[in-house]
Structure formats: C-alpha cells, structure tokens
N, C-alpha and C positions, 0 to 999 in steps of 0.2 A: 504494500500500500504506500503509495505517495504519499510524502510529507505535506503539503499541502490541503490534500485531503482529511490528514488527521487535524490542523488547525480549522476544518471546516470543525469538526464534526463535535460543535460545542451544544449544551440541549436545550437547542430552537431557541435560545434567548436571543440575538443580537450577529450578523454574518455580514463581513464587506466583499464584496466582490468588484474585484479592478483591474483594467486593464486587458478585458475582453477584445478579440478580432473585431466582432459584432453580436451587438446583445439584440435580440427580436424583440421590439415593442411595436405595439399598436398600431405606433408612423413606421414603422417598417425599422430593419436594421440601423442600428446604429454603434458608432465607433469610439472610445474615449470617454465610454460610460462608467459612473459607478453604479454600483446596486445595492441596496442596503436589506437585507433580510433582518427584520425586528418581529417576534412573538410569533411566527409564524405566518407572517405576510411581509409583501411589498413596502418598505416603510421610504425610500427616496431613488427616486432612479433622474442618475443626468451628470450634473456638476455638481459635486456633495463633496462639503467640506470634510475629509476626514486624514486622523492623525495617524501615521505610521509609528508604531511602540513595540518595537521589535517582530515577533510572531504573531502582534493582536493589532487593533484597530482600536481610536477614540472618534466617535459619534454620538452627536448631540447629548455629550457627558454621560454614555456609557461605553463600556470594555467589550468591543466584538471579536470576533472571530475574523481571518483574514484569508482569504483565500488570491490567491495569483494566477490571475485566470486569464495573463500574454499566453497567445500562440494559439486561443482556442476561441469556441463560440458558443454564446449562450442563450438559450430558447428556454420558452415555458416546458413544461412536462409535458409530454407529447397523450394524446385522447383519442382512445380508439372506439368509434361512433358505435359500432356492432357487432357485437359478440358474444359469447356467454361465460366469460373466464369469472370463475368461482362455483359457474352452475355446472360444469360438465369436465369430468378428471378423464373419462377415455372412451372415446367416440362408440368402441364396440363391444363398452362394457353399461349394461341396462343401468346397473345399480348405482351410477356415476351420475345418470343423466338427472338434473333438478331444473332444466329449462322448458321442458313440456307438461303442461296440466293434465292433457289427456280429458277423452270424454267428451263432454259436454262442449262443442264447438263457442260457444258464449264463455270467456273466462275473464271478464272484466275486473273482477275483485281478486283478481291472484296477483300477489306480488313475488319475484322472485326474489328480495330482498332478503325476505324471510328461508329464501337458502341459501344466501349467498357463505360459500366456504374461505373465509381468510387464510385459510393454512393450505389452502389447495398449490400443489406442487407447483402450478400455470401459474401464478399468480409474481412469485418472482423471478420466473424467467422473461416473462415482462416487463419489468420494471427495470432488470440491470440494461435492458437496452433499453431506456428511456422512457418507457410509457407507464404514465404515471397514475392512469386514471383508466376508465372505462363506463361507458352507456353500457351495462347486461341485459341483453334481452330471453324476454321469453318466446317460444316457438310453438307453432300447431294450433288447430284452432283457427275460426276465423278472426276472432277476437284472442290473441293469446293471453293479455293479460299488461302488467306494467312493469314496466323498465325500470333500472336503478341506476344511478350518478354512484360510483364506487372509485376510490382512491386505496393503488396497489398498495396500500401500508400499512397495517392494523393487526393487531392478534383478536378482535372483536368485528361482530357487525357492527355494535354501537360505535369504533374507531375508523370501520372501515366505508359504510355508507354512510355517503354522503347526503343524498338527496335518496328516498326511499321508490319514490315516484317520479319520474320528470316525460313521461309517455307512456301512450295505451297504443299497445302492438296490434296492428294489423295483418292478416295474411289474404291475399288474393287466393282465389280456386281450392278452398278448402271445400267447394260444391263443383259439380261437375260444371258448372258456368259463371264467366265473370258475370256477368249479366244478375244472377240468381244471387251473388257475393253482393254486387253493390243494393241490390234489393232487400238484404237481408240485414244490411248495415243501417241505411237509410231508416226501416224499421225499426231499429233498436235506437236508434236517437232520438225519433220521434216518440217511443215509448217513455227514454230515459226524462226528453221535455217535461211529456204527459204525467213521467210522476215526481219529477220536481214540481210542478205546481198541482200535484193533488194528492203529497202525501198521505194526511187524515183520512182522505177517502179512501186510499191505498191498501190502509192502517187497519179500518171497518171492514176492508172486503167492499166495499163498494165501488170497484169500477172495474174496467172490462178486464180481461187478461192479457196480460201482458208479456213479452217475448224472451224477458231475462228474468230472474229472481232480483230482491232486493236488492241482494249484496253488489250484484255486478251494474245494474242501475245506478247505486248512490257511486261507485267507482265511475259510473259516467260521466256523472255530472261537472268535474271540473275539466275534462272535454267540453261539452256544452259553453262553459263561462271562460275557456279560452286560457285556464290555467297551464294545462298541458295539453303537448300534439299529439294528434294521431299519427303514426307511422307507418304507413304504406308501402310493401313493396311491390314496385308495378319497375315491368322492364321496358314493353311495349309502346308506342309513339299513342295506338288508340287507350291503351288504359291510361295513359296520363291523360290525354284530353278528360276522358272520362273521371279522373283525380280531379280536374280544374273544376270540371263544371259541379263534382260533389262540393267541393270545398265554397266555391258561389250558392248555392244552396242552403248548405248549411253555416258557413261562415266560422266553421274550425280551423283551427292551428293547424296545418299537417306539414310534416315532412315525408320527403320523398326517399325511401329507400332501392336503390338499384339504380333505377333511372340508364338504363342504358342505351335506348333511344330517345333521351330527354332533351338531347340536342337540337333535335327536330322542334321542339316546344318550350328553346330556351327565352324569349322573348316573353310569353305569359307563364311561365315559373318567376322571371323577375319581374315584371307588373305585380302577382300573388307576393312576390317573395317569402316564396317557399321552398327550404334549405332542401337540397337533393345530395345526398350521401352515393359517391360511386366508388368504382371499382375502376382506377386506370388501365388496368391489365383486359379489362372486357375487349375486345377488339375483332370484330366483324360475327359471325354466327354463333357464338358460345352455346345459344339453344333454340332452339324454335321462338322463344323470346327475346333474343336478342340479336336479332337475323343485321341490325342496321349499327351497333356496335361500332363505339370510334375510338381509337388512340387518344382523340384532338379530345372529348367531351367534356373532362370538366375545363379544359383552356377554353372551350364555343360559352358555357354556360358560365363560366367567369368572368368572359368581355360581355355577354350579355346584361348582365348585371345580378345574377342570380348567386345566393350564399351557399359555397361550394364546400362538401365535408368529404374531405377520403377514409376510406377505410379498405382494411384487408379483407374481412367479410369470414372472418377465421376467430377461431378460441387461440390454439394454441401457436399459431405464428402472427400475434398481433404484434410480435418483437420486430417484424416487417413490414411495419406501417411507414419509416419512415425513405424506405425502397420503394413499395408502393405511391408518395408521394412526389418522388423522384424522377418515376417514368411519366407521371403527370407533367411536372417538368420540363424533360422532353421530348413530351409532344407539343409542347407551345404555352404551358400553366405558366404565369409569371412566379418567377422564383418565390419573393415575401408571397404570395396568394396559396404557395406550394405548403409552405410550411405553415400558415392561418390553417388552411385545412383541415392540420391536424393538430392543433392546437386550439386556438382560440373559436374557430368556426367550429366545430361541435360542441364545443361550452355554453355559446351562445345560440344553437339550435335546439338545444334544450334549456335553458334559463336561464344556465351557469351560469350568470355575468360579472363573478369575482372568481372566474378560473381560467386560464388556458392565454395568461396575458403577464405579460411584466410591466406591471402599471401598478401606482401606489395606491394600497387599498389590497389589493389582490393577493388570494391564498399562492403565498410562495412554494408552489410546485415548477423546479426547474431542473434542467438538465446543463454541464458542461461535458463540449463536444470538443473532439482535437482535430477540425476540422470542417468543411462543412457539412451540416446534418444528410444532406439530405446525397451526399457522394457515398459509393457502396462500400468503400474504404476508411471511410471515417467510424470511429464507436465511443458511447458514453464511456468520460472517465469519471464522473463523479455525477450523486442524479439526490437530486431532497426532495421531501414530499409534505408540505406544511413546515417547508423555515426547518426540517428535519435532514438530517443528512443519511442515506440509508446503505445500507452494507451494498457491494457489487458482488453479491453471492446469493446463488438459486444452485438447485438440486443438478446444474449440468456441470456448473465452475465444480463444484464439490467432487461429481463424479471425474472430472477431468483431472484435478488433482490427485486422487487417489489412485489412478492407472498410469498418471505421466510416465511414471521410475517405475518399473517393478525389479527386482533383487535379478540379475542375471540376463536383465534385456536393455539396451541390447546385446547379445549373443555374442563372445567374443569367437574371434577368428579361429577354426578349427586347423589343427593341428596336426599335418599330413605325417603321417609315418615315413621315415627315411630306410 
C-alpha cells in the first residue's frame, strides 16, 4: 500500500486533496484544484487556502488528512444505473437469486432493499475498481417491484442503502403482447388514482375491484405524484413512441431502460426529458429488438439534448462500466458527457442530487485514477465512499495473492543426467 494512501485513510473527519491532473466537476474537468473532504462530504472544491504540516493538512482551523494526488485524476465514485449486485451471488445457483418476486405479475410493494446482501462477494469486486454505488433492480413480472440507491460500503443494510426506493420497475412482454402490457399498466394506474382518492371507500369494501391488492397500490402512488420513475425497458423505435405517448397520458416520471433504437426518437426523449440508460456495446441486431442498434446512440441522444446514463446491464462485471463508457466515447460521446454518464447522470435520474458530483454539499464518494478513467489501461489507486477511505481488497486480490508464490513454482530447471 502506498504511502499516501495510508495518510488518506484518517476516519472521515477532515481529507485535502491536491494537485490532481483533472478533478471532474459539474463544469467539466478541471486542473489546479483543491478538494476538501470534511465529515463525509464535499466541504471546498477550487482555490482553498490550505496549510502544508508535514504528512497532514490545516483547513479552516482543522488537522486533515493529505493526500498527493500529481500525476493522477479524480472523479466522483462511479454508479452503475442497473443491476442486481447484492440480490444475486450466482447466476445458476436458484438459492442466490433475491431479485425476482415471482408469481403474481403485479409486484409493486416488493422492495429488494429488504434483501439487499452487504457481504455479498460482488459487492467489493466493484468497488476496488471504482464503482461506488449502485440502482439494484428487481426482475420478472410486469411490474417487478422497487429499486434501491445502495453505496458498495457497509457491513448493514441500514449503512449500506441508501435510498430504499428511488423507482418502480417495469418489464415489457411479460404477456404475450406489448399491446396487452401497456393495457394492463394503464389499468393499474388508473386503479392506483381511483384508490388514492377513495381510500375509506376502499376500506368499507365499497367500490368496485380493483387490479392490484392494497399493498402494491399504496407503492403506486408516489409514481402517480411524481416522486419516483417508472422504468421501462423498451428496445424498439415503436415501443418508445409508445413510452412517449404513455408518459403524455399519464404525466409520470419514467426513465428509459435499453433504448437501443432510441436514437430514432432522440428529439422527443429531450422535449420529455427522459433519462434513457444504454448499452454502448449494443450495435446493429443484438435481437429481434434491436435490429436498428448504433455505436453513435448515446453521442445522437447526447447532442440531442436528452440525459444520457451508461450502464453495463451486468451484476457481476459492473467493474466494467467505466470501458463500457469509453467505447461510448469513441463513437463520438463527448469525453466530460462520457464520464456524467456514469456518475453524476444516474444520480440525478433517480433523485440523487447530493451524489455522483464533486460539488460542495455532496456525499464524498470518489475515486483517484493514475490516468484517464475512462483508457482500458488506466485503474483505481485509491477509491472513499462517504469522506471514507476503503481497502483495495475483494475476494479476487485475496485469491491472487495467495496463489502468486507457491513453494517450488516456478519449477526449477531439470537436471539432465551426464
């Protein structure tokens, strides 16, 4: 471990950071920054007076922590839009999987929060390569249920989620027809309406029957008032039309998940401004839904004017989000718009609006990089999560250590008999 590193890793009271390549804020990179990490947030980022005292730092009359951060670059903690890291430890083991409800296609009032695993093995193989956070979703179902805002750090749910709720997941073609999907959706909003304003009735048994149970109803309702989005995955040019004109209809929040002929309909996603989460690597027929697939997509819906979120679309290699980013890149994504992507644009596609930024105020979750993020050759050297400074060790550094040397390998040169 780098020495530098260990003068970071003071607890979360007070961190200077100086002397960064480029630090990634809000206005885009910038050079000759300092950064001040105080209690676990953002406390000055720019021209900040601070005093050199050997291994530590003096700011605004306390004792920081110093970190020497020439030659490198520093971003927010990077946020991976969709995935299920916590809910699912191995693809083709049943007893693993905590992201599907199962059943009953209506599963509005399931939270996966409620099984989100902090100790799960996935959890810091992510993090050592910079991803700090994560949207977990639920799966299956037309309605699967609600998303969680989770920060890779914690030995608790109570430490580890963040936000419990921040979206109600959607799935296309959980009926043999899109058509019968957006009909059955439609339906249950107008229900969830009908019993927001007629609970007591609800209460008596007095009104008609309705399409969901209580539970998943009252999970409607901050859908309905605009608290949280819907999340739709639609790949298709005509199922997004069909997303625009539900969302004119009903007047919800929704983000778009997939979008991979969204490019055709990037003009009214940014009129909507409605965050579309893609997949750079999608590119020409990946499936019968995505026959029109572009390298260029989110650079088309970037200049459009629409808020663009990457994601790998993976649990277990969300440590590749910031590769993923990069082929965005180049296809034509402006650099700073590359790396929003996966920081600050999914923060702020679900609520977040004190995460995925190096701005004062802002939960200091950050990464320093020994080059730039987003080159296949560049890796976290040092990564905090809340003004925390966290180990660079998941269950692969551990196993890679423990096989590096073994007693007798390599093998020395055999010995030919004379």
């Amino acid at each position: 471990m780098i020495a530098w590193w260990v003068a970071a890793a003071w607890a979360g009271t007070c961190t200077v950071f100086d002397g960064a390549d480029a630090v990634y804020t809000p206005e885009g990179p910038r050079s000759g920054v300092t950064v001040v990490v105080a209690d676990g947030r953002f406390a000055a980022v720019g021209q900040v007076a601070v005093e050199r005292v050997g291994a530590e730092a003096r700011w605004s009359g306390r004792t920081c922590g110093w970190v020497d951060a020439r030659g490198r670059q520093l971003t927010p903690g990077l946020i991976e839009a969709n995935g299920q890291i916590g809910l699912l430890e191995l693809d083709l083991e049943p007893a693993t999987h905590d992201d599907d409800g199962g059943g009953d296609p209506i599963r509005a009032a399931l939270r996966v929060a409620d099984s989100y695993d902090p100790d799960s093995v996935v959890v810091d193989i992510q993090r050592v390569a910079g991803v700090t956070a994560e949207v977990t979703h639920p799966s299956g179902g037309l309605v699967s249920g609600q998303a969680a805002f989770v920060q890779l750090w914690g030995d608790t749910q109570a430490e580890a989620v963040v936000a419990p709720s921040v979206a109600m997941d959607v799935q296309l073609r959980s009926s043999p027809s899109r058509a019968q999907d957006w009909s059955d959706l439609a339906a249950l909003l107008d229900d969830a309406a009908f019993y927001r304003a007629q609970r007591p009735a609800y209460e008596r048994g007095a009104t008609r029957e309705l399409s969901a149970n209580r539970l998943d109803l009252e999970a409607l309702i901050p859908v309905l008032e605009r608290r949280v989005p819907l999340v739709v995955g639609v790949d298709r040019a005509p199922d997004i039309e069909a997303l625009l004109r539900f969302q004119r209809q009903y007047g919800v929040r929704l983000v778009l998940r997939g979008g991979a002929e969204a490019w055709r309909w990037a003009a009214a996603l940014a009129t909507a401004q409605i965050p579309v989460i893609v997949d750079p690597t999608v590119v020409g027929p990946g499936s019968v839904d995505q026959i029109a697939g572009r390298a260029d997509n989110a650079a088309l819906l970037s200049a459009a004017g629409v808020p663009v979120v990457i994601s790998t679309f993976g649990t277990h290699n969300a440590r590749n989000l910031r590769q993923y980013a990069g082929n965005a890149w180049r296809a034509g994504l402006d650099h700073d718009a590359a790396v929003r992507a996966i920081t600050q644009a999914p923060a702020d596609a679900f609520g977040l609006s004190d995460r995925g930024r190096i701005a004062v105020g802002a939960v200091a979750d950050l990464v320093l990089w020994n080059g730039d993020p987003l080159e296949l050759s560049t890796w976290a050297t040092a990564v905090w999560v809340g003004g925390a400074a966290t180990p660079l060790v998941s269950r692969q550094t551990l196993l890679r250590d423990r096989y590096r040397t073994l007693p007798g390998t390599p093998a020395p040169p055999l010995s030919l008999p004379k």
